[in-house]
NUTOR-237614 format. One record per atom (N, C-alpha, C, O): x, y, z; atom name; residue in three letters; chain; residue number from 1. Coordinates in Angstrom, 1 decimal. Layout:
N
X / Y / Z / CA / ALA / A / NUM;
...
This chain:
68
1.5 / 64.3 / -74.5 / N / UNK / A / 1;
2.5 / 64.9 / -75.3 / CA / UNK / A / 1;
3.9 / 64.2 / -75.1 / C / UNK / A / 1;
4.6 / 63.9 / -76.0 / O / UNK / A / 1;
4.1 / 64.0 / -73.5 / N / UNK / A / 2;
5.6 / 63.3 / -73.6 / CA / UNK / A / 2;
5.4 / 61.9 / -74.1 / C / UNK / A / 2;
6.4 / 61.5 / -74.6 / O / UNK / A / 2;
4.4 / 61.1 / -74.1 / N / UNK / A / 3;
4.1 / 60.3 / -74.8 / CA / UNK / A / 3;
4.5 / 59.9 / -76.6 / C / UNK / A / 3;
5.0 / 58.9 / -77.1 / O / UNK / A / 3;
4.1 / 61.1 / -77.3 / N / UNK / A / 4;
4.5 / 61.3 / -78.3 / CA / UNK / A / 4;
5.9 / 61.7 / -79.1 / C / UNK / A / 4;
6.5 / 61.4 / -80.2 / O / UNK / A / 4;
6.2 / 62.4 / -78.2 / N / UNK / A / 5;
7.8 / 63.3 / -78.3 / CA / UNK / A / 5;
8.7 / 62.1 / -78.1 / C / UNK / A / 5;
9.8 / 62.1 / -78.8 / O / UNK / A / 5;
8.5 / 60.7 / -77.2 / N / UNK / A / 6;
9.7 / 60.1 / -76.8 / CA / UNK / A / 6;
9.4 / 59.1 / -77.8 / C / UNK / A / 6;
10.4 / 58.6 / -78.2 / O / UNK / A / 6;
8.2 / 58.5 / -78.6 / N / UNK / A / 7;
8.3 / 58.0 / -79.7 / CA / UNK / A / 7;
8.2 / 58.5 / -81.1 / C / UNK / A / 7;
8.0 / 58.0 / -82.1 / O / UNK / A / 7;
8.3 / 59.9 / -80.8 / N / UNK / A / 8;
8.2 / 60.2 / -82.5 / CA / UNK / A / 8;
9.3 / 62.0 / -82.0 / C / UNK / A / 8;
9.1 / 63.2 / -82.2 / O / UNK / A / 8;
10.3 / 61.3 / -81.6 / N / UNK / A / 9;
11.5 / 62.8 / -81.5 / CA / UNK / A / 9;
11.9 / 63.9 / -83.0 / C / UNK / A / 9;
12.7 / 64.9 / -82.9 / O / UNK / A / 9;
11.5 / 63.5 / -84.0 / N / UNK / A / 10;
11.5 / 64.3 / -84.9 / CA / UNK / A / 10;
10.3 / 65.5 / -85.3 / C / UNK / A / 10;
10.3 / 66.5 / -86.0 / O / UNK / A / 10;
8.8 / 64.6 / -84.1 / N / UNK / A / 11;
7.8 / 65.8 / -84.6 / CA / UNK / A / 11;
7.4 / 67.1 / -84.3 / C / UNK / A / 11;
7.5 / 67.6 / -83.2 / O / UNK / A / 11;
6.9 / 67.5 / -85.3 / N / UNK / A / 12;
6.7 / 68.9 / -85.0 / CA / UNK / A / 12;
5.3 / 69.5 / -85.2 / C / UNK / A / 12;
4.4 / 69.3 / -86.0 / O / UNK / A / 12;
5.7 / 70.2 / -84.1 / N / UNK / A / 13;
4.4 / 71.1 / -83.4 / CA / UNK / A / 13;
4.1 / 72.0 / -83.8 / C / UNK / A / 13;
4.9 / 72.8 / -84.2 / O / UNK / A / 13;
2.7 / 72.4 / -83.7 / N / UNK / A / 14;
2.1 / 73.9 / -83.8 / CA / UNK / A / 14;
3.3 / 75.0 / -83.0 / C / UNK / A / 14;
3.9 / 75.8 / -83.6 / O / UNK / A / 14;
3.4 / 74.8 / -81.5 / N / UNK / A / 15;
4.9 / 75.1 / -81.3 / CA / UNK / A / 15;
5.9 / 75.9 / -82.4 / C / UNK / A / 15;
6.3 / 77.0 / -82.6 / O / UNK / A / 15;
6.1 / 74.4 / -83.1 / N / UNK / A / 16;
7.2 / 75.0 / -83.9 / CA / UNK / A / 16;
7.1 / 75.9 / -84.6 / C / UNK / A / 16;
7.9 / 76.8 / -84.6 / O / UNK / A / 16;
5.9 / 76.0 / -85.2 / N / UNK / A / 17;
5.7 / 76.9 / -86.5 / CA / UNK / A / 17;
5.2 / 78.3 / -86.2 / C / UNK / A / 17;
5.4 / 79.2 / -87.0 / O / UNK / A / 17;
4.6 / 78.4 / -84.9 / N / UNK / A / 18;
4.3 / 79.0 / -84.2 / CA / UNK / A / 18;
5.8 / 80.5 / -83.6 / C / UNK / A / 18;
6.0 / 81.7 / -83.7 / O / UNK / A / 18;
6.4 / 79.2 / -83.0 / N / UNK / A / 19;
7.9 / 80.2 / -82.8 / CA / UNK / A / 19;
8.7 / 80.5 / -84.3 / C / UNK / A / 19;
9.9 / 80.8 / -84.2 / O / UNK / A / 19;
8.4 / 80.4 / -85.0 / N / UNK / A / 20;
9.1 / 80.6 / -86.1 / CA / UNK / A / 20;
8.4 / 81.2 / -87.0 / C / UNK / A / 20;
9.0 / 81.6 / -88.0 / O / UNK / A / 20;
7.1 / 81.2 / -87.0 / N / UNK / A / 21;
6.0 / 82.3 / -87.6 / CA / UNK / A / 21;
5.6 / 82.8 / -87.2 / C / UNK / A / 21;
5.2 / 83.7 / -87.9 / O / UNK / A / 21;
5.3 / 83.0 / -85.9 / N / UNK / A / 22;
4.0 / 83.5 / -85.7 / CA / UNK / A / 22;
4.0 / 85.1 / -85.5 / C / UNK / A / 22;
2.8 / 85.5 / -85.6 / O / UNK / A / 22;
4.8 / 86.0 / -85.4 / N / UNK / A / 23;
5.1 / 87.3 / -85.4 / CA / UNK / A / 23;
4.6 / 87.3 / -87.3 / C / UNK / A / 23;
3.8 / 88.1 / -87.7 / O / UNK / A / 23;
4.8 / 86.7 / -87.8 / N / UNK / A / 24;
4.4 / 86.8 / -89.2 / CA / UNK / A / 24;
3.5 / 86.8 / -89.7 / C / UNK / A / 24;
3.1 / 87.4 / -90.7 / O / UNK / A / 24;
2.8 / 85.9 / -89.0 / N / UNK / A / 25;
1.2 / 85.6 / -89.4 / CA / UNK / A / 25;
0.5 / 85.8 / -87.9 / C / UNK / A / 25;
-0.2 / 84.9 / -87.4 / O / UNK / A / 25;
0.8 / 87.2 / -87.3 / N / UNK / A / 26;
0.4 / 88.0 / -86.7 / CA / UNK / A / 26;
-0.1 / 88.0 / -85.1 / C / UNK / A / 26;
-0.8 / 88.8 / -84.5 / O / UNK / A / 26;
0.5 / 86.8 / -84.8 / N / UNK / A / 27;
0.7 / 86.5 / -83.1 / CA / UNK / A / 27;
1.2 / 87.8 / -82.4 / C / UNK / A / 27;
1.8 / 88.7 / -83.0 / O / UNK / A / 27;
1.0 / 87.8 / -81.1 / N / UNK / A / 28;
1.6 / 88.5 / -80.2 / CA / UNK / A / 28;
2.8 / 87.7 / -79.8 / C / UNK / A / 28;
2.9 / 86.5 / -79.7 / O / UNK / A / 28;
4.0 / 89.0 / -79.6 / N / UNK / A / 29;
5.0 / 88.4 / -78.7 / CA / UNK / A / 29;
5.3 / 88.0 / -77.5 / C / UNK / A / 29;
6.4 / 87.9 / -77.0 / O / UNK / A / 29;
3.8 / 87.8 / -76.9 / N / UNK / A / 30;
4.0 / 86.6 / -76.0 / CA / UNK / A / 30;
4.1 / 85.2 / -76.3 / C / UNK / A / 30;
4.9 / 84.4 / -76.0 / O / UNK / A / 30;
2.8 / 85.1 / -77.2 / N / UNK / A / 31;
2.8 / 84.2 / -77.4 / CA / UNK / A / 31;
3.7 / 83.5 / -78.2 / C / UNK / A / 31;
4.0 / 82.4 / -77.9 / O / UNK / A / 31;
4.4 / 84.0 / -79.5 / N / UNK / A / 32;
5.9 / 83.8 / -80.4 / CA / UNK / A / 32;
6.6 / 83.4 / -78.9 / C / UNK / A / 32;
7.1 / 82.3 / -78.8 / O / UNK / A / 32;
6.7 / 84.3 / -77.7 / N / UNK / A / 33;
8.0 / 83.7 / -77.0 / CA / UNK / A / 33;
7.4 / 82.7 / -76.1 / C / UNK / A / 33;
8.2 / 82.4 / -75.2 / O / UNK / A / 33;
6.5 / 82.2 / -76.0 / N / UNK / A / 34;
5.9 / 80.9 / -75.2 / CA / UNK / A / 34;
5.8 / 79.9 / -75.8 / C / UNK / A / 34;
5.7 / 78.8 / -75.2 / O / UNK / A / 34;
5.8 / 80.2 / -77.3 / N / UNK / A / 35;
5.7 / 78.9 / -78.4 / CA / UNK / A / 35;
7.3 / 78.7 / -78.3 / C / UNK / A / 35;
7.6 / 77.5 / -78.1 / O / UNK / A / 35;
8.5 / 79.6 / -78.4 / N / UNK / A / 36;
9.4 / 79.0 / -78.8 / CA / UNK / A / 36;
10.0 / 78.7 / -77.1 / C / UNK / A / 36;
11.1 / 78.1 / -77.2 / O / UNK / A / 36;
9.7 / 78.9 / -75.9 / N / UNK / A / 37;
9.8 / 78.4 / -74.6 / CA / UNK / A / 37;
9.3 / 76.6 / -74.1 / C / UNK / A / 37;
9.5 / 75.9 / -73.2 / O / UNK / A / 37;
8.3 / 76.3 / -75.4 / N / UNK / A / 38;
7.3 / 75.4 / -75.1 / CA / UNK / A / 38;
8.1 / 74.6 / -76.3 / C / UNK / A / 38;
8.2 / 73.4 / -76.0 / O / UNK / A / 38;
8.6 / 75.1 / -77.7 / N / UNK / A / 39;
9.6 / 74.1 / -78.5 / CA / UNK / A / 39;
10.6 / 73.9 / -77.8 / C / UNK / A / 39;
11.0 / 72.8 / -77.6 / O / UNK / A / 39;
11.0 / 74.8 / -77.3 / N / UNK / A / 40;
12.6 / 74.3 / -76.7 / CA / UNK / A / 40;
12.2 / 73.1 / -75.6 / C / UNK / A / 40;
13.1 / 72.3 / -75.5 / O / UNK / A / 40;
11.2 / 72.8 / -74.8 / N / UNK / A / 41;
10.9 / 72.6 / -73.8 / CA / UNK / A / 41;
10.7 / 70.6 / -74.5 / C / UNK / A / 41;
11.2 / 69.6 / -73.9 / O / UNK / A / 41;
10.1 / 70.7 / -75.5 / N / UNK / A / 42;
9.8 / 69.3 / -76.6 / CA / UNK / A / 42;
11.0 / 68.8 / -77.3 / C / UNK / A / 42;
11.3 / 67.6 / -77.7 / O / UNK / A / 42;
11.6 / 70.1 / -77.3 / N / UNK / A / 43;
13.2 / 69.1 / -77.7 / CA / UNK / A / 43;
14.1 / 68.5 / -76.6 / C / UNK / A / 43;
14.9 / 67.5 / -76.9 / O / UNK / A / 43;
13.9 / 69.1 / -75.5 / N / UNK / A / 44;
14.7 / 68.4 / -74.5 / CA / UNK / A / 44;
14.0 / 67.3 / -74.2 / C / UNK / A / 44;
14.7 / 66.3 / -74.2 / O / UNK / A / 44;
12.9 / 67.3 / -74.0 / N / UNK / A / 45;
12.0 / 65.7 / -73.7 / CA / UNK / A / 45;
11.8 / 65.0 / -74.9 / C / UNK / A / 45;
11.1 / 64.0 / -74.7 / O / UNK / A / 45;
12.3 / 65.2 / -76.4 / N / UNK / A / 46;
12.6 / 64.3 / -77.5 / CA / UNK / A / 46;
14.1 / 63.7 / -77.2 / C / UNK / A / 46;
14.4 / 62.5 / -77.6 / O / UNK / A / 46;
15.1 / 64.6 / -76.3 / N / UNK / A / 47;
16.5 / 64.3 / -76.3 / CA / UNK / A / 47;
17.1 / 64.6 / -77.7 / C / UNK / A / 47;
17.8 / 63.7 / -78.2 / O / UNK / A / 47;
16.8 / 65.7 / -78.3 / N / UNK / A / 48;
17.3 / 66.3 / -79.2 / CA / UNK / A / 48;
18.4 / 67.3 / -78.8 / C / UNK / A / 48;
18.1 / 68.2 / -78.0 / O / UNK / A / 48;
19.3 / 67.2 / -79.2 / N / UNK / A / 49;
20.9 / 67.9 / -79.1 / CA / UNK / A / 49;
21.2 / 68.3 / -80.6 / C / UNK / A / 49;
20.9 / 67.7 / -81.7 / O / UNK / A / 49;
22.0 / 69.5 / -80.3 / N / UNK / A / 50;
22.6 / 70.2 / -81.8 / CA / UNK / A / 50;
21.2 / 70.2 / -82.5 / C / UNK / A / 50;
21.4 / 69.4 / -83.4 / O / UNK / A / 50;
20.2 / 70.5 / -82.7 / N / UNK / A / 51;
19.6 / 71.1 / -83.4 / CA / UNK / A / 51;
19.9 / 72.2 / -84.7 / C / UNK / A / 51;
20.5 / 73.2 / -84.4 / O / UNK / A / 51;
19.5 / 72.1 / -85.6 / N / UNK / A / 52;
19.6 / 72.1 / -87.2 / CA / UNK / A / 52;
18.5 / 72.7 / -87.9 / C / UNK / A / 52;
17.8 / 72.0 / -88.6 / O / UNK / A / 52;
18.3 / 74.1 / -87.8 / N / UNK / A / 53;
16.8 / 74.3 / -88.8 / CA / UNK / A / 53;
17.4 / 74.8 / -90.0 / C / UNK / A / 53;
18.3 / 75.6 / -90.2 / O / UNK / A / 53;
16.6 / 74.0 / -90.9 / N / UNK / A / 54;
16.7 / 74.0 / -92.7 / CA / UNK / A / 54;
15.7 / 74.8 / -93.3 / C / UNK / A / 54;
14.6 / 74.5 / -92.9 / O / UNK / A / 54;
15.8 / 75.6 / -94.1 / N / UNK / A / 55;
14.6 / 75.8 / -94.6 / CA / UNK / A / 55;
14.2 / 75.3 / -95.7 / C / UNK / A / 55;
15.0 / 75.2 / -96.6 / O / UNK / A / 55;
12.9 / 74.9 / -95.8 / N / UNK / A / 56;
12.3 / 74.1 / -97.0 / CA / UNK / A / 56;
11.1 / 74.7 / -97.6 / C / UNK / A / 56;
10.0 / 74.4 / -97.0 / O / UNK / A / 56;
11.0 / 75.6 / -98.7 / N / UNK / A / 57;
10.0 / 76.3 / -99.0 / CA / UNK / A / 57;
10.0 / 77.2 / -97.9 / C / UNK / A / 57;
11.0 / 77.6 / -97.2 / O / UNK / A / 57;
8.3 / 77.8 / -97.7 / N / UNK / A / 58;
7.8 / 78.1 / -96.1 / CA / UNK / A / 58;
7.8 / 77.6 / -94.9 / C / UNK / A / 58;
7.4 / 78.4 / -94.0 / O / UNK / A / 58;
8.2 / 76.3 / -94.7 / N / UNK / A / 59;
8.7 / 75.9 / -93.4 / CA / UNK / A / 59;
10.1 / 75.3 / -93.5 / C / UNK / A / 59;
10.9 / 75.5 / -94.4 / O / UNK / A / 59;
10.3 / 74.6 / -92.4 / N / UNK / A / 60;
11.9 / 74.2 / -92.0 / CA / UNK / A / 60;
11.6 / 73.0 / -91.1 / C / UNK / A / 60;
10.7 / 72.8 / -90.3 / O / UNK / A / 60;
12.6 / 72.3 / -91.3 / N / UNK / A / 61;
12.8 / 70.6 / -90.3 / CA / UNK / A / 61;
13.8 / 71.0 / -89.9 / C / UNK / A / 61;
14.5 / 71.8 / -90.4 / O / UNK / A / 61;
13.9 / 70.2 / -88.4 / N / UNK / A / 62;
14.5 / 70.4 / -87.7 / CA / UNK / A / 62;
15.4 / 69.1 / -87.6 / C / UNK / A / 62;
14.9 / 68.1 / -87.3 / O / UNK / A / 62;
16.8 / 69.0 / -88.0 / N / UNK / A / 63;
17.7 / 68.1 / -88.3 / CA / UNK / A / 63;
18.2 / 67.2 / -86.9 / C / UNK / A / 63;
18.6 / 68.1 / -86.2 / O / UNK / A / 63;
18.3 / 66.4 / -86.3 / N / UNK / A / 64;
19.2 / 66.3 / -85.0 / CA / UNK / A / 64;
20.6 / 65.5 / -86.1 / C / UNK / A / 64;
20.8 / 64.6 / -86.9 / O / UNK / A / 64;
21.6 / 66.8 / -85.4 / N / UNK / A / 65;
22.6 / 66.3 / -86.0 / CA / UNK / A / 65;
24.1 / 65.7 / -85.1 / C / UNK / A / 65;
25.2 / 65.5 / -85.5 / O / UNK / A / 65;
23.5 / 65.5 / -83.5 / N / UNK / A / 66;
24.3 / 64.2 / -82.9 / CA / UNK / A / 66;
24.5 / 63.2 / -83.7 / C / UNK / A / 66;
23.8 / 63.0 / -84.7 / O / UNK / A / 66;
25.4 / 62.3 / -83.3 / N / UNK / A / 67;
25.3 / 61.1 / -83.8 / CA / UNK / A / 67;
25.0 / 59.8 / -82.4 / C / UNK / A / 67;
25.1 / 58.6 / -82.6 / O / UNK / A / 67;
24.7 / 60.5 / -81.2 / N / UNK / A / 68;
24.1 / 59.5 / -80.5 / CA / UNK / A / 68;
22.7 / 59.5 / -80.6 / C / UNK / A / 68;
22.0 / 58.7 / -80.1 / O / UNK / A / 68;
């Protein structure tokens, strides 16, 4: 996974969709708060700062809006 994250810092994970749906499409709140403990966790080892969610339709991208 850190493999992937340090060459592809924009992608997104089950994680993501996960913390941001999954109370919705009927997860437990453990797991919503271990998905979004486990996104936050992929953005720091992307080196993503200022994070940015958009919504687009039913999901959302996640902007990095540093400019380093």
């Amino acid at each position: 996974m850190y493999d992937a994250l340090t060459a592809h810092p924009n992608l997104i994970t089950i994680e993501d969709f996960i913390s941001q749906y999954g109370e919705k499409w009927g997860f437990d709140e453990e797991t919503v708060e271990k998905a979004k403990r486990n996104s936050e966790l992929y953005d720091e080892i992307a080196n993503k700062k200022d994070l940015v969610c958009r919504g687009f339709g039913d999901f959302y991208i996640k902007l990095n809006t540093s400019s380093t």
